[in-house]
N, C-alpha and C positions, 0 to 999 in steps of 0.2 A: 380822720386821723389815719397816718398809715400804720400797716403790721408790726409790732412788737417782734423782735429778734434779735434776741441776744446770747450770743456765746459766754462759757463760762468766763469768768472772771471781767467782761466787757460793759460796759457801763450800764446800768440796768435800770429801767423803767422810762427809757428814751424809745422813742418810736421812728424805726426802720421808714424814710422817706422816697429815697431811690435807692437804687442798687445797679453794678456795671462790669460783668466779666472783662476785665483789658486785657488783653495781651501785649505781647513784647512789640509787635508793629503798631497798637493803637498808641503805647505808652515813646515810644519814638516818632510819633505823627504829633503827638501830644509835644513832646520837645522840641521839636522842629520849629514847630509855633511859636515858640519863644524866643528862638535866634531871630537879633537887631532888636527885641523889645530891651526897653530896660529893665535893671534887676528886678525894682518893684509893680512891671510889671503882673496884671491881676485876666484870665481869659475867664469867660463864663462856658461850661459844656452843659448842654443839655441832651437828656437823653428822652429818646420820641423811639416809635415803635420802629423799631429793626435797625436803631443806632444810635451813637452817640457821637455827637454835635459840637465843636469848638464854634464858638462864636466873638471874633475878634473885634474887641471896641475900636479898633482904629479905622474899619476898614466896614464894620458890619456887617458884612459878609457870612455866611456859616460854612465850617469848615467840617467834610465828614472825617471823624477821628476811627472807625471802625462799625462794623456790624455788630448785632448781639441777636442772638437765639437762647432759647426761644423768645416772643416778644412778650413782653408786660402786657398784661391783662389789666383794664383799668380797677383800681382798687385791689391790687394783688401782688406784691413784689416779693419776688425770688429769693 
């Protein structure tokens, strides 16, 4: 199971699974990705050591959204 972490008032006894500092270019790389999809379009990001990952179903492809430091330690999220 992952780490427990919860801020006050946050929903509690739910277990912390990933985590992903974004910034303002990863969150616009992120949007990009969406331009010609349609509205209900759905992308999967997955986050691997030293980033995070759009992965588009149309295309398959992985797409890098941004770095992240330090890297996740297996069984240890930030």
């Amino acid at each position: 199971m992952g780490k427990s972490g919860n801020a006050p008032g946050v929903h509690t006894g739910m277990d912390l699974l990933a985590a992903a500092e974004v910034s303002k270019g990863m969150a616009e790389n992120l949007l990009k990705a969406f331009e010609g999809l349609p509205d209900d379009a759905v992308l999967r990001l997955e986050i691997r050591d030293f980033g995070v990952w759009l992965i588009d179903p149309t295309v398959g492809a992985p797409m890098f959204i941004g770095s992240m430091h330090p890297p996740f330690q297996k069984g240890n999220c930030h």
